[in-house]
C-alpha positions in Angstrom: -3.6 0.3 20.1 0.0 0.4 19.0 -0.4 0.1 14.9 2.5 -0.6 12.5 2.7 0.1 8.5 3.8 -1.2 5.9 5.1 0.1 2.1 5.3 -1.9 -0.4 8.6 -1.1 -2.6 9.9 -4.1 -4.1 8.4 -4.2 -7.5 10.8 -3.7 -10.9 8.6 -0.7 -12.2 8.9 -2.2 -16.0 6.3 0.5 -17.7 8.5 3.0 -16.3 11.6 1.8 -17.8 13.9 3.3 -18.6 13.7 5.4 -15.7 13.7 2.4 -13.8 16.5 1.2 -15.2 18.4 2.9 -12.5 15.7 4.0 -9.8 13.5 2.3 -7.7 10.0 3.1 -8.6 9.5 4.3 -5.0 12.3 7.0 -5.5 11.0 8.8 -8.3 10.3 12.1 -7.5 7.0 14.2 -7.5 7.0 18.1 -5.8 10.8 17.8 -5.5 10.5 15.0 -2.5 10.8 10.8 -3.4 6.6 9.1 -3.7 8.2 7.1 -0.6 8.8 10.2 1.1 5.5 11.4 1.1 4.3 8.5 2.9 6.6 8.6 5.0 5.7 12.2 6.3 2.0 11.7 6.0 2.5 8.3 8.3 4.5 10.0 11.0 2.4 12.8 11.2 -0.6 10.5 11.8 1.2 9.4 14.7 2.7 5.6 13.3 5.9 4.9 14.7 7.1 1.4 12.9 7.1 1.4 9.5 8.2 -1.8 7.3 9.7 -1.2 3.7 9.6 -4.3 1.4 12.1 -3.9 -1.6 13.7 -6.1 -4.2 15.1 -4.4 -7.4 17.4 -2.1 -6.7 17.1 -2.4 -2.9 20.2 -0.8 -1.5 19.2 2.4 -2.9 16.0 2.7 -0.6 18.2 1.4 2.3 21.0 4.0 1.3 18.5 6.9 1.5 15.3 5.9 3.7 18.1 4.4 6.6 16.3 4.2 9.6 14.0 6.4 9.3 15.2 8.8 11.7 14.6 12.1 9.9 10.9 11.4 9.6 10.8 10.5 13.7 10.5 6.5 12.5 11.5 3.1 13.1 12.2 2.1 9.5 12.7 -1.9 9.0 13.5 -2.6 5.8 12.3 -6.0 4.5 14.6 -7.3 1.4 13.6 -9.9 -1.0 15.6 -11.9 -3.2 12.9 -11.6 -6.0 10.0 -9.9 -5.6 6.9 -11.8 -4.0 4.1 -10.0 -5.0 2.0 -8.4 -2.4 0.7 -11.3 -0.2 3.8 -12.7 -0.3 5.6 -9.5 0.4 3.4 -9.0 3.4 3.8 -12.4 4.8 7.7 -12.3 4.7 7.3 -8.9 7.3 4.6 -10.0 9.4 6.9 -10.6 12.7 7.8 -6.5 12.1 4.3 -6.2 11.7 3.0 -7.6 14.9 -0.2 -8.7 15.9 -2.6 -6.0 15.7 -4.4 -4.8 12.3 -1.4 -3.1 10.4 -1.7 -0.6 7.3 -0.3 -1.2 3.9 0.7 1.4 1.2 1.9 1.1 -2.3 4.8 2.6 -2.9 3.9 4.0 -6.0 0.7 5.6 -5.7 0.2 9.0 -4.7 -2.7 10.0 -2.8 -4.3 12.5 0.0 -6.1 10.1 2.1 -5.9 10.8 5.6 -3.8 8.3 7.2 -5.3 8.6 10.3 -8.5 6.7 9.0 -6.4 3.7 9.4 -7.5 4.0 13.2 -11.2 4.0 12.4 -10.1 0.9 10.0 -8.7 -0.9 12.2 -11.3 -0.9 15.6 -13.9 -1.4 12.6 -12.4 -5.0 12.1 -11.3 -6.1 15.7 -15.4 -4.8 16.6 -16.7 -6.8 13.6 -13.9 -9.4 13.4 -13.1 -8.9 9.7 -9.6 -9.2 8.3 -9.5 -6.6 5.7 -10.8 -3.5 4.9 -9.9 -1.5 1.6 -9.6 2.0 0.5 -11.4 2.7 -2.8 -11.4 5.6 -5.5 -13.2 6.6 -8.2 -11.8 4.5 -11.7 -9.4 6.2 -13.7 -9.0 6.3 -17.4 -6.6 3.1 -16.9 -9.1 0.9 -15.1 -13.0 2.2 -15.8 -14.2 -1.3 -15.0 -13.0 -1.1 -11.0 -11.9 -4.2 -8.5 -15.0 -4.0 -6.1 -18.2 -2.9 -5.4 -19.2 -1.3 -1.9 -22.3 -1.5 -0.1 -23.0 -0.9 3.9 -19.2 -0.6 4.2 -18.9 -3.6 2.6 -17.1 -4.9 -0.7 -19.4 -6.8 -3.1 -19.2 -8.5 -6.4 -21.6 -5.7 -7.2 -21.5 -2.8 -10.1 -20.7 0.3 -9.6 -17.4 -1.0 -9.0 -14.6 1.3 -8.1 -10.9 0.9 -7.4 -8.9 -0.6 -5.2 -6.1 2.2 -4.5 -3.3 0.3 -3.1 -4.1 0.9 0.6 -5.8 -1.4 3.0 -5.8 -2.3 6.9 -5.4 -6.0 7.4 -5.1 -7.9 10.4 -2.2 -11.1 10.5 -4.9 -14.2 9.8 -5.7 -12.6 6.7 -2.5 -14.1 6.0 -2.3 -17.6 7.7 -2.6 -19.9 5.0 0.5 -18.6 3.2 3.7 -19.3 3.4 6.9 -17.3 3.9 9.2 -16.9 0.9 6.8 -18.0 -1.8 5.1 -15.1 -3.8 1.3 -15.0 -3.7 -1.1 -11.8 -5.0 -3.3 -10.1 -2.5 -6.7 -10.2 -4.6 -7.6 -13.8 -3.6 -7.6 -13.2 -0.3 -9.4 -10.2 -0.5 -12.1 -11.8 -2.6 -12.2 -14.9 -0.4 -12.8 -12.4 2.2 -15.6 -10.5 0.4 -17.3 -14.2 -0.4 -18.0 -13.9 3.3 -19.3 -10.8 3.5 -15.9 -9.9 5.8 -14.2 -8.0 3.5 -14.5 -4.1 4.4 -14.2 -0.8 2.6 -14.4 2.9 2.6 -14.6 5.0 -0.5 -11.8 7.9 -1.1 -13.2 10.8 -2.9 -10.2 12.8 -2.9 -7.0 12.7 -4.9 -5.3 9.8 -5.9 -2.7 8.6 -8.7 -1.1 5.0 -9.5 2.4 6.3 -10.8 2.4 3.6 -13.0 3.7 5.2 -16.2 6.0 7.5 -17.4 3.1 9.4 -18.8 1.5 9.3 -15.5 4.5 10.1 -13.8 4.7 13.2 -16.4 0.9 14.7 -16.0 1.9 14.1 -11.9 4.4 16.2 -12.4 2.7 18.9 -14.3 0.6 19.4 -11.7 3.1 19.0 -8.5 6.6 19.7 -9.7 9.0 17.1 -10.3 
């Protein structure tokens, strides 16, 4: 199955102003490489060949130095909005690059060690059980003890424990239908809507993972990685 991706790289970044002020969020750098860039390398070495780039705010700077995405052995589309339309709508806008098969989407400000291949485990898991979502969860941060979602069989539930939704799911196109192009809409209803019908799945990531946020979180990443 020939699976695209997706980054999402069009928000402003205001709680990490002023560093924003002049950089895209994405851009920032963590162990002396852009956050972007580490997706980047950790999606071509799981073997994706297409990858879509949303960006709004400051744009021309991710287009200026993520080009097509030849140096990582990609097909880099880049995705411009006027104004940023949130994640659903972000999504929607791209969805002809996307194609129709289940597609992965990435935050472009998160940094995390999940093994992007699992996004090939994701997606048979909803053409077998014809779902249109499945979700990558962590354990809650400092930020966000209360968690987006329960889990249960593989499942998300309205349940506690909840943990966190890190910013990376496997969608397929219909999750998308009722939208329309060019008009913002969050990601959450869906997903929820989803969940309501027990269709909504989900794994749990143990590992490492860090929504680069702040500048304070951008600093204690740093500590640990390098800027």
């Amino acid at each position: 199955m020939r699976m695209h991706a997706m980054i999402l790289a069009a928000g402003r970044g205001e709680r990490m102003r002023p560093l924003t002020d002049h950089t895209p969020k994405p851009l920032l750098t963590v162990g002396g490489k852009p956050l972007i860039v580490w997706h980047l390398e950790r999606l071509a070495r799981a073997g994706f060949r297409q990858v879509v780039v949303n960006h709004a705010w400051l744009g021309e700077q991710l287009v200026e130095q993520l080009g097509d995405g030849s140096a990582w052995g990609l097909r880099l589309i880049h995705s411009p909005e006027v104004r940023a339309l949130e994640t659903a709508g972000g999504i929607v806008q791209a969805l002809a690059a996307l194609g129709p098969a289940p597609f992965l989407v990435i935050n472009g400000d998160i940094w995390c060690d999940w093994d992007v291949r699992r996004a090939f485990t994701l997606a048979d898991r909803l053409q077998a059980l014809h779902a249109p979502c499945a979700c990558v969860l962590v354990n809650n941060p400092d930020h966000h003890p209360e968690g987006d979602f329960g889990l249960r069989g593989g499942r998300l539930v309205n349940e506690a424990p909840r943990l966190t939704f890190a910013g990376i799911g496997v969608y397929q196109p219909s999750l998308f239908a009722a939208l329309q192009a060019g008009k913002p809409a969050p990601l959450a209803p869906l997903l929820r809507a989803a969940m309501a019908q027990g269709l909504a799945l989900g794994e749990h990531h143990a590992g490492v993972w860090c929504d680069v946020g702040t500048v304070d979180r951008l600093t204690q990443l740093r500590s640990q990685w390098g800027s």
